[in-house]
N, CA, C and O of each residue as an XYZ file, in Angstrom:
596
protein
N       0.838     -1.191      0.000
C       0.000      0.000      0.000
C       0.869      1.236      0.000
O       1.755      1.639      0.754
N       0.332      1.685     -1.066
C       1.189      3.256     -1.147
C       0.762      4.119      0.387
O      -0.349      3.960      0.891
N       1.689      4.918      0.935
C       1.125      5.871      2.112
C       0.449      6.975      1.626
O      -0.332      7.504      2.418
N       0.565      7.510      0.395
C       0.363      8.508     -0.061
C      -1.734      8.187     -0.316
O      -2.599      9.059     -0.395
N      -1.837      7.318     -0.351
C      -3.223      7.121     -1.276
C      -3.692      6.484      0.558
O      -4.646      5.721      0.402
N      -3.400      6.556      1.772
C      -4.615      5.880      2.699
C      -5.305      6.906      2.783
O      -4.980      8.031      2.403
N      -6.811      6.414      3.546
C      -7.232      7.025      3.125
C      -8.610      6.878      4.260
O      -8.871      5.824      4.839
N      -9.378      8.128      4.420
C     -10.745      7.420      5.713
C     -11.229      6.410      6.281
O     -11.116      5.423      5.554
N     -11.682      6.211      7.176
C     -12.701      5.445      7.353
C     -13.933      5.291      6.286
O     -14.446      4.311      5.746
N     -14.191      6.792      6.220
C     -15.616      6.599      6.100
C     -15.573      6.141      4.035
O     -16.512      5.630      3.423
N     -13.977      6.610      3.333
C     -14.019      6.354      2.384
C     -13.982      4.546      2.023
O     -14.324      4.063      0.943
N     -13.416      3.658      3.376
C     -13.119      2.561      2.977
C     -14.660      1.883      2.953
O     -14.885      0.839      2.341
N     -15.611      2.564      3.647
C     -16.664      2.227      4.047
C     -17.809      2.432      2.853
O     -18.911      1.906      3.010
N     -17.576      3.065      1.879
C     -17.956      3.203      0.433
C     -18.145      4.355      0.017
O     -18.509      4.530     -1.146
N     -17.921      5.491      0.954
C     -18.223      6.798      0.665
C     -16.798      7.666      0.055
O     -16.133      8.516      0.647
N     -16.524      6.854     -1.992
C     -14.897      7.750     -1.790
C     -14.696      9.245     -1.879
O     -13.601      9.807     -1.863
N     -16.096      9.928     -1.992
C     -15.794     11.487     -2.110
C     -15.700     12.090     -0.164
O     -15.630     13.236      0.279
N     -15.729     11.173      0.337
C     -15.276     11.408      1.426
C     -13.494     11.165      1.765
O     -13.106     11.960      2.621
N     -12.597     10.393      1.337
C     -11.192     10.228      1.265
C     -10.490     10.894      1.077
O     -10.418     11.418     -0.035
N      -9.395     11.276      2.355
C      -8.677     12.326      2.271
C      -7.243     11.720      2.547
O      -7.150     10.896      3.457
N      -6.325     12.007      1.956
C      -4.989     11.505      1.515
C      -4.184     11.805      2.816
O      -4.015     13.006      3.032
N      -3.595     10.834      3.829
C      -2.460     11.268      4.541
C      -1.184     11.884      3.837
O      -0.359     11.319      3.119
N      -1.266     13.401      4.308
C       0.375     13.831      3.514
C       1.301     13.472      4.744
O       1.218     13.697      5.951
N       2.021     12.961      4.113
C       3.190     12.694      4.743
C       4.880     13.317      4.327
O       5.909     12.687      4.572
N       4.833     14.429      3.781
C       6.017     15.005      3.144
C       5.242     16.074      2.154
O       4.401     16.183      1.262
N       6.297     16.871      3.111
C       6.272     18.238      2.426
C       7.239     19.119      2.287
O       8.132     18.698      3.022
N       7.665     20.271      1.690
C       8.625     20.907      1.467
C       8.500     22.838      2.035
O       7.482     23.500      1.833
N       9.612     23.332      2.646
C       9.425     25.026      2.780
C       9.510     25.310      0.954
O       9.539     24.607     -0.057
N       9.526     26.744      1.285
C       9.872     27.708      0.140
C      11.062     27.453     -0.447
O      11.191     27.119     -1.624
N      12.226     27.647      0.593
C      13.596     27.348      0.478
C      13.714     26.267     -0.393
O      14.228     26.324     -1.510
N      13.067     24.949      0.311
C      13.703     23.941     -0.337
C      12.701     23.608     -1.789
O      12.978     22.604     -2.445
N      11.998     24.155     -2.055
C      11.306     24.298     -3.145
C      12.107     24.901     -4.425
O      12.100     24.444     -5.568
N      12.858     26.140     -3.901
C      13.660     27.093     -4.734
C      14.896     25.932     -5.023
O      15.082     25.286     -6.054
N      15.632     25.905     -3.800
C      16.844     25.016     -4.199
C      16.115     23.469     -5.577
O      16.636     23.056     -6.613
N      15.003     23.123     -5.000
C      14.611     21.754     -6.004
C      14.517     22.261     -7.307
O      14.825     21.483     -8.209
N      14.098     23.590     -7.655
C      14.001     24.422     -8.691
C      15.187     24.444     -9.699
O      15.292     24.235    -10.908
N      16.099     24.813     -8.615
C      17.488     25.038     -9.331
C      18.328     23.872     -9.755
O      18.980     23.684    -10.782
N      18.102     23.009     -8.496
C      18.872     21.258     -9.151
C      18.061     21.115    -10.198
O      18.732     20.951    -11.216
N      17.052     21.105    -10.375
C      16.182     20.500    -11.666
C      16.744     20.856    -12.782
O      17.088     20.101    -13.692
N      16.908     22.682    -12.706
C      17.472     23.142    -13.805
C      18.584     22.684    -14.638
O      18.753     22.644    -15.857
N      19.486     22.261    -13.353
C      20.524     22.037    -13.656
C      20.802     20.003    -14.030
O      21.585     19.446    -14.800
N      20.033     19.587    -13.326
C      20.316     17.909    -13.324
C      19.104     17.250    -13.844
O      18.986     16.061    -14.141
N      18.171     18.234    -13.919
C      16.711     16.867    -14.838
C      15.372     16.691    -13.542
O      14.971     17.424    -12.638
N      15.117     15.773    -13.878
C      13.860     15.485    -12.774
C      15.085     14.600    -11.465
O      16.176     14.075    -11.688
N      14.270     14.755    -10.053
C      15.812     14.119     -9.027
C      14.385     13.540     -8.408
O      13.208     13.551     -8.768
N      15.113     13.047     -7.315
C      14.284     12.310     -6.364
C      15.122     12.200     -5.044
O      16.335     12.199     -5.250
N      14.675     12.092     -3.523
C      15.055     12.016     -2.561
C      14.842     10.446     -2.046
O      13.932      9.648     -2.271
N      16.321     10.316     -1.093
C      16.267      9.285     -0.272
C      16.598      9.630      1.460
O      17.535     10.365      1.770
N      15.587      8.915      2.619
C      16.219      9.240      3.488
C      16.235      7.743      3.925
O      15.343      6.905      4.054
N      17.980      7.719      4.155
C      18.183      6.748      4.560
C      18.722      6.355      5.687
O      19.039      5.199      5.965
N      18.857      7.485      6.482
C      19.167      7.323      7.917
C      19.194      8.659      8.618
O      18.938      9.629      7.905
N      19.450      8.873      9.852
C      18.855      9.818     10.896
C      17.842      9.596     11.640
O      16.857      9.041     11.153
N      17.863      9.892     12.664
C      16.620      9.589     13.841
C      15.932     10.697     14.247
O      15.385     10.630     15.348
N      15.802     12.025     13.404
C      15.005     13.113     14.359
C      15.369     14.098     13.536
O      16.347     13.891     12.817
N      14.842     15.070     13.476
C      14.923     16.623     13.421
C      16.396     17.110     12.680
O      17.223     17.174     13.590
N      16.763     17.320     11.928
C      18.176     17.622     11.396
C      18.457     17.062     10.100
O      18.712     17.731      9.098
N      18.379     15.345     10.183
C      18.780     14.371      9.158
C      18.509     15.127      8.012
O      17.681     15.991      7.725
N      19.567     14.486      7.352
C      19.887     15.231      5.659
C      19.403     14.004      4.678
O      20.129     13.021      4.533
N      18.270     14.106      4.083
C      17.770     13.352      3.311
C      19.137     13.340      1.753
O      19.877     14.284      1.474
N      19.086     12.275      1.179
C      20.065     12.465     -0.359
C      19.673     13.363     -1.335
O      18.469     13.219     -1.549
N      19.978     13.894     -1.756
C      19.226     14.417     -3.284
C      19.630     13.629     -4.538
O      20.839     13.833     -4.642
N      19.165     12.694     -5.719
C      19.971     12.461     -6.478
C      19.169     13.049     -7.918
O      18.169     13.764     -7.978
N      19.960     12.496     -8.990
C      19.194     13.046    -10.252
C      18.126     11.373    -10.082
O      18.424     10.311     -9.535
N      16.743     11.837    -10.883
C      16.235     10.479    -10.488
C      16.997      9.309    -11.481
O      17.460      9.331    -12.621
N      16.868      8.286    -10.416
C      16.921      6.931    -11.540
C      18.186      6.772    -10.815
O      18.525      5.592    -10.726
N      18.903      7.529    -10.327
C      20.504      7.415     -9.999
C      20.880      6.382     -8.758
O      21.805      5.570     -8.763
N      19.998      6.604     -7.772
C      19.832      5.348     -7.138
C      18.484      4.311     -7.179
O      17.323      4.595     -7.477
N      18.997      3.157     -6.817
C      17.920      2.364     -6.975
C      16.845      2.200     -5.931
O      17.154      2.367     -4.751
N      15.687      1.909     -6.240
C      15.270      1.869     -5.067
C      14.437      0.256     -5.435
O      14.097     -0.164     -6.541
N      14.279     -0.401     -4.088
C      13.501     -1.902     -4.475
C      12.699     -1.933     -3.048
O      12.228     -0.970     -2.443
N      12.681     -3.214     -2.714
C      11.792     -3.518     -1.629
C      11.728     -2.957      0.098
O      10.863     -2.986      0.973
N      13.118     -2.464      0.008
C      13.177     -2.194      1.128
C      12.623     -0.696      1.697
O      12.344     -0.300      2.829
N      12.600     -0.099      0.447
C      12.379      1.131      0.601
C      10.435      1.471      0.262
O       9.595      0.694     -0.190
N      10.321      2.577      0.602
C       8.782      3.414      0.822
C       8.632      4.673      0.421
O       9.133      5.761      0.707
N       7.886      4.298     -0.255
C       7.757      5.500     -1.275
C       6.542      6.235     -0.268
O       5.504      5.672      0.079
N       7.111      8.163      0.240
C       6.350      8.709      0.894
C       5.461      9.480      0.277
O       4.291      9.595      0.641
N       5.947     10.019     -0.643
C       5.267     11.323     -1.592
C       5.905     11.912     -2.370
O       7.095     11.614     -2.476
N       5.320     12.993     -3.219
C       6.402     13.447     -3.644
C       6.572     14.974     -3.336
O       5.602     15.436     -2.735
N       7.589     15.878     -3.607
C       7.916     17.185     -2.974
C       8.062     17.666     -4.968
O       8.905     17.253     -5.764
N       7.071     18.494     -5.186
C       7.016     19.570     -6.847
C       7.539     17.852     -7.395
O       8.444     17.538     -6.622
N       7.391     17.148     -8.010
C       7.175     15.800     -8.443
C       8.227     15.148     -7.936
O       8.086     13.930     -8.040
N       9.076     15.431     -7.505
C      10.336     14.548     -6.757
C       9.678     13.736     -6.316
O       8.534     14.140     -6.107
N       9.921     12.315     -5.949
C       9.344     11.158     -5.271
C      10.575     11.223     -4.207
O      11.781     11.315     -4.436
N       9.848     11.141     -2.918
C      10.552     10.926     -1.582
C      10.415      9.426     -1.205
O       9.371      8.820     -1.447
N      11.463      8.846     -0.619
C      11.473      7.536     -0.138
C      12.474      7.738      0.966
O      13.368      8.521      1.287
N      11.770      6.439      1.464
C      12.859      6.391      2.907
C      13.028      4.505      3.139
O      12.464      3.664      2.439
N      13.723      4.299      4.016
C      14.159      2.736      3.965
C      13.414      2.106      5.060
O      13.594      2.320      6.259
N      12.313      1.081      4.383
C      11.501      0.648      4.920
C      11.944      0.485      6.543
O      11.081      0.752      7.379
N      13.072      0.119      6.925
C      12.950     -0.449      8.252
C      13.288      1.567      9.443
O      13.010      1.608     10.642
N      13.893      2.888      8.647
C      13.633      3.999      9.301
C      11.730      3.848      9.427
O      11.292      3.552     10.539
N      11.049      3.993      8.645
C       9.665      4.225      8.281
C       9.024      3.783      9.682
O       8.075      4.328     10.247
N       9.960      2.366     10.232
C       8.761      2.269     11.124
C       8.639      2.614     11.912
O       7.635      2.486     12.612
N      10.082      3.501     12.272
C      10.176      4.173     13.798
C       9.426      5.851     12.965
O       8.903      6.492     13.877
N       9.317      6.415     11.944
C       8.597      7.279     11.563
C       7.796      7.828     11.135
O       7.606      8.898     10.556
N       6.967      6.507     11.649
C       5.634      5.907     10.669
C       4.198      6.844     11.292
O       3.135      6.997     10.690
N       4.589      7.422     12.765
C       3.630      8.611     13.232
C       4.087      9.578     12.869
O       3.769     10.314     13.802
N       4.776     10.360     11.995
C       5.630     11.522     11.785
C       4.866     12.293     10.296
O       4.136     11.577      9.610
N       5.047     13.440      9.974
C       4.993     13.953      8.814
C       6.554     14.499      8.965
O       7.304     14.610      9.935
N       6.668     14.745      7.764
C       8.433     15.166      7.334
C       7.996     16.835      6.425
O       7.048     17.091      5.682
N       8.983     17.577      6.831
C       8.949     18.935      5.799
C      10.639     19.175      5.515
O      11.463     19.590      6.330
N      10.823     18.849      4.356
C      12.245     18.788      3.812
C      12.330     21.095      3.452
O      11.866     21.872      2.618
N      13.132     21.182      4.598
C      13.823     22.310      4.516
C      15.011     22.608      3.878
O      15.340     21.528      3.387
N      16.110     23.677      3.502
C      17.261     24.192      3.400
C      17.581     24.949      4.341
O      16.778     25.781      4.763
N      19.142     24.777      4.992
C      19.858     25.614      5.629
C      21.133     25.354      5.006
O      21.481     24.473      4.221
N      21.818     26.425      5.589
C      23.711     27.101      4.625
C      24.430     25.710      5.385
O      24.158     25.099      6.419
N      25.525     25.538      4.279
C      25.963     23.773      4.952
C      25.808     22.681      3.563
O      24.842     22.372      2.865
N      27.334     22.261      3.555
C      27.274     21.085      2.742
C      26.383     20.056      2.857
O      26.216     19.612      3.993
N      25.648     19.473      1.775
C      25.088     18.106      1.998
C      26.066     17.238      1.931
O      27.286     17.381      2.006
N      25.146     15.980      1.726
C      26.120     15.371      2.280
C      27.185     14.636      0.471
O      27.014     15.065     -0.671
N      27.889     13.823      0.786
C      28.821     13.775     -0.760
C      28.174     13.567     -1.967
O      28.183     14.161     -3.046
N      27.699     12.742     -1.604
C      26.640     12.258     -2.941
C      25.687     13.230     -3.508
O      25.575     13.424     -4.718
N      24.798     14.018     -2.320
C      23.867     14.959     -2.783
C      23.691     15.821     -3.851
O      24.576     16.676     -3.878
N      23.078     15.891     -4.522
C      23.376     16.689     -6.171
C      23.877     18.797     -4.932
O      24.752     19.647     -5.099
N      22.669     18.654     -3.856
C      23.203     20.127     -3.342
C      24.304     20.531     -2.845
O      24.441     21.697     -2.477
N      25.341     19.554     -2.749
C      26.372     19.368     -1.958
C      26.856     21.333     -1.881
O      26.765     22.322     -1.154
N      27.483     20.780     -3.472
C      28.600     22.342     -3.930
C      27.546     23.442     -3.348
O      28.109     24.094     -2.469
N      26.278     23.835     -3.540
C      25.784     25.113     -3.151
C      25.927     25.942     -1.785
O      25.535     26.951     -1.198
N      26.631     24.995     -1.702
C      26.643     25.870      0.334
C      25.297     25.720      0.945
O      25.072     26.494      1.876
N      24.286     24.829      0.595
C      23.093     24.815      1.615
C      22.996     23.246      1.511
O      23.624     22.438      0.827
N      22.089     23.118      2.337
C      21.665     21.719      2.505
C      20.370     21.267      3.030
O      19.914     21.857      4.009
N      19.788     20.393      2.555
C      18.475     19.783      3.227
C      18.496     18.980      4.452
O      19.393     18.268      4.906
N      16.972     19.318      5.025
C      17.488     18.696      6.280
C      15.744     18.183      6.365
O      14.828     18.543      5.626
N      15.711     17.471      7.241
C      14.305     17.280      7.806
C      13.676     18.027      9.106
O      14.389     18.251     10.084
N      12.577     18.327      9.076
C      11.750     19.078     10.265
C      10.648     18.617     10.638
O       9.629     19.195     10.260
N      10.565     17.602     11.371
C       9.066     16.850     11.231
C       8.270     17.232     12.755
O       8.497     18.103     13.595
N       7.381     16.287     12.675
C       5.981     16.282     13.849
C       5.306     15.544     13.340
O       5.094     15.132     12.200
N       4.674     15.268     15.123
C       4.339     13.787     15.015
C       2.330     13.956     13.763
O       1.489     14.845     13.887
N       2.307     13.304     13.230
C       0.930     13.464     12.589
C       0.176     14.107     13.772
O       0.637     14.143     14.913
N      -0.814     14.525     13.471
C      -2.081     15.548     14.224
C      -3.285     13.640     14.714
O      -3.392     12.476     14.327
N      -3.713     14.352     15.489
C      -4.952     13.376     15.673
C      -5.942     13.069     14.681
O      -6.249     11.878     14.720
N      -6.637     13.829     13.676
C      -6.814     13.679     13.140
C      -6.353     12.961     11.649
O      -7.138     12.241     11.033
N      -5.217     13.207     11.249
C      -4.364     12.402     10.321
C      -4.003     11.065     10.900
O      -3.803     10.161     10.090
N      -3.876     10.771     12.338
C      -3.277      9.255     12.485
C      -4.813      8.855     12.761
O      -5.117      7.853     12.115
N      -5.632      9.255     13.375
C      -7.173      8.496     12.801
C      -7.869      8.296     11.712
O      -8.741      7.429     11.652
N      -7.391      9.509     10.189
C      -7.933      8.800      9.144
C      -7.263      7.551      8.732
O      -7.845      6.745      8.005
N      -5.740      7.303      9.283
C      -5.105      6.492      8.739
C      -5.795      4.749      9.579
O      -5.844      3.789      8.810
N      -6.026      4.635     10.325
C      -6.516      3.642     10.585
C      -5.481      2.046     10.489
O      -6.041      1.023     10.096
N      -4.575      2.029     10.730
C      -3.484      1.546     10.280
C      -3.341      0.622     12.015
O      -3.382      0.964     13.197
N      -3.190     -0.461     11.367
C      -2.389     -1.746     12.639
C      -0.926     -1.143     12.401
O      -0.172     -0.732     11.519
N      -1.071     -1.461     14.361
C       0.751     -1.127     14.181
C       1.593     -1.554     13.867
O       2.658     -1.016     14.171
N       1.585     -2.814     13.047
C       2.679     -3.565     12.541
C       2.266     -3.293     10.393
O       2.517     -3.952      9.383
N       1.758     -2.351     10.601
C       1.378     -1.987      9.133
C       2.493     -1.286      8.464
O       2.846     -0.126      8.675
N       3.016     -2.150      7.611
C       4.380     -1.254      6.589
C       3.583     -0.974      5.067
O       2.736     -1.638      4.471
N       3.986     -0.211      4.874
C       3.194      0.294      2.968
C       3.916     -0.967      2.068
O       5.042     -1.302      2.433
N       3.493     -1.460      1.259
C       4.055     -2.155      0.115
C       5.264     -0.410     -0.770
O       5.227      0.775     -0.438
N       6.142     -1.121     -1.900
C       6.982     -0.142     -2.204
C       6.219     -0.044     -3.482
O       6.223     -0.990     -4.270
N       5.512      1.144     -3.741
C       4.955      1.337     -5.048
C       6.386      1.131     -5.853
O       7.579      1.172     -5.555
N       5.473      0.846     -7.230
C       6.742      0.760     -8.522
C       7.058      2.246     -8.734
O       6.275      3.141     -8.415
N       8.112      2.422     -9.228
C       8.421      3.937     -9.770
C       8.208      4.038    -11.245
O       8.395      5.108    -11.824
């Protein structure tokens, strides 16, 4: 199951103009502008977060396609069409969380297409609202299947 597509109660219940999409990833201004400018420069990219435990972690930036992604990983959403993923086994400790991929001044990390710019992405999250972890309706041992890309 994609995370991006769960979806009400009341939609599973047959009512789908009632279904409202858990967002789970989102982006500031900043890091909107910077995605702007890699694009310009490298094509369509896509993000990986593949490690960090909290508030700070520097998600990857790559051009897309550049890394692979397969089973292990979870596809969260996407940020201006970037597809965000993270590695199934972070997900489950961040599986109550929404993520907002920011910029601050600071190398990424080597690989990152933002490295050279002097800024870097980082994560800023909180925990879902009450309302978002009740439309989700989700057993706690519930992992998303890895949509295809």
């Amino acid at each position: 199951m994609d995370p991006r597509e769960t979806t009400s109660a009341a939609a599973e219940a047959g009512n789908p103009a009632d279904a409202v999409p858990v967002e789970r990833v989102a982006a500031t201004a900043a890091a909107l502008t910077l995605i702007a400018e890699l694009r310009a420069e490298h094509g369509p990219l896509m993000f990986h977060q593949s490690g960090g435990c909290c508030d700070g972690s520097s998600p990857m930036c790559y051009a897309q396609g550049e890394l692979l992604v397969g089973d292990a990983d979870v596809l969260l959403g996407d940020i201006d069409g970037s597809p965000f993923y993270m590695t199934r086994a972070q997900f489950e400790y961040w599986r109550h969380t929404h993520l907002t991929l920011d910029v601050v001044p600071g190398r990424g990390g080597m690989f990152s297409l933002e490295g050279p710019t002097g800024r870097r992405f980082i994560i800023r999250s909180r925990l879902l609202s009450d309302a978002e972890h009740s439309a989700e309706e989700l057993p706690e041992d519930w992992l998303p299947d890895r949509p295809r890309a």
